[in-house]
C-alpha positions in Angstrom: 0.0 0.0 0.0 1.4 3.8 -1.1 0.5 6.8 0.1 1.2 10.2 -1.0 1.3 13.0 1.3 2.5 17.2 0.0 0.4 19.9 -1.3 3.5 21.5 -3.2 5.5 18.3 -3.7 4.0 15.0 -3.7 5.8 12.4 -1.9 5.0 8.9 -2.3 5.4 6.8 1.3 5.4 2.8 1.5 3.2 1.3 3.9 5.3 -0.3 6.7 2.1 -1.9 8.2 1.3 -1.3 12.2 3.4 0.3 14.4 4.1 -2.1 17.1 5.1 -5.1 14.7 6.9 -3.0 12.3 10.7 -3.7 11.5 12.6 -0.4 10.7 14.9 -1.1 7.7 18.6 0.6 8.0 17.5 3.3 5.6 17.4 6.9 5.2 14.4 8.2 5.4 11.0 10.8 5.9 7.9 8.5 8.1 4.8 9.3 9.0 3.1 8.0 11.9 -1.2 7.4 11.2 -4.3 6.4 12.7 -7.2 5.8 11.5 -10.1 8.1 12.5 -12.8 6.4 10.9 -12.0 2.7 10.7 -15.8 1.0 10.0 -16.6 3.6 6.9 -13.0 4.7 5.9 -10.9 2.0 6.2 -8.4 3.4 3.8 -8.2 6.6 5.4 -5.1 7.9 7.4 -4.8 10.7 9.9 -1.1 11.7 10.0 -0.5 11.9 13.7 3.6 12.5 13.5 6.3 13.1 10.7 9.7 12.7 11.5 13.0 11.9 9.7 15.9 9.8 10.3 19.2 8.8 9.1 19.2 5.3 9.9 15.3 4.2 11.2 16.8 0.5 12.3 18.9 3.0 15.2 16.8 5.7 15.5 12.6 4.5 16.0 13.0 2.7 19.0 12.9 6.2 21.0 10.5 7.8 18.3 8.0 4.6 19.3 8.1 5.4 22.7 7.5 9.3 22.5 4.5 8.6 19.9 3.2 5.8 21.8 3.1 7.6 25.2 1.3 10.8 23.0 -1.4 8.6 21.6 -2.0 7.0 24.9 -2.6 10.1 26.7 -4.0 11.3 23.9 -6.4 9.1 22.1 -5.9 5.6 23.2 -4.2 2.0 21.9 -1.1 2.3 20.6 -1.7 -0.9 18.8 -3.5 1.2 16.3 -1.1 3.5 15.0 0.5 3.0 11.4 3.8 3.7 9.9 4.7 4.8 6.1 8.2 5.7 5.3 9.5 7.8 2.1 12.8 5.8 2.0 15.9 8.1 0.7 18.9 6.3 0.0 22.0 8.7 -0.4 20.1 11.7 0.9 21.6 14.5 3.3 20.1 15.2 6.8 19.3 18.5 5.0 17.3 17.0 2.2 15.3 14.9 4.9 14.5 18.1 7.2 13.2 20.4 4.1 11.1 17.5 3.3 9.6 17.0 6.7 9.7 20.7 7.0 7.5 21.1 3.8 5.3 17.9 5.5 4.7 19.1 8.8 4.0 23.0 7.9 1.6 21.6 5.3 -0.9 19.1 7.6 0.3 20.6 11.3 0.0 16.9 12.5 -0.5 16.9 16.5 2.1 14.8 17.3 4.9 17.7 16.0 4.0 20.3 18.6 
């Protein structure tokens, strides 16, 4: 499953299934963090709760689990229903991954971000 979040530039994310059961490749990368707000009529449908950026996810989402699973549980509820897409980008500068999470998170002001 793809999907493609940016108003100005689209980028298009690889589904990396749920959250808890997800493997973090050794990749560069832009992620997005979803839940689903309507599961029973939109099944399809994501709600971005978090972007974030990383230059190696295998190293770096173990502590980006646990500060978006704590906010969802004081937020909204079980963890266990929180997503994870990734824009994988192989050879890419730190800089490159900020402007595009930059560009993300200015553009859909997802909760989890401030």
């Amino acid at each position: 499953m793809y999907v493609s979040w940016g108003k100005h530039s689209r980028y298009k994310f690889v589904s990396g299934g749920e959250l808890r059961a997800w493997s973090p490749p050794l990749v560069p990368a832009v992620f997005a963090i979803t839940y689903k707000q309507d599961p029973a009529t939109k099944p399809n449908s994501h709600t971005v709760l978090y972007f974030g950026h990383a230059e190696n996810l295998s190293d770096e989402m173990p502590a980006v689990n646990e500060e978006i699973n704590d906010l969802w549980n004081k937020t909204a509820g079980n963890a266990d229903k929180l997503y994870v897409f990734v824009y994988p980008m192989p050879g890419s500068t730190q800089g490159q991954r900020a402007n595009i999470h930059w560009q993300l998170v200015t553009e859909y002001s997802p909760a989890g971000n401030f």
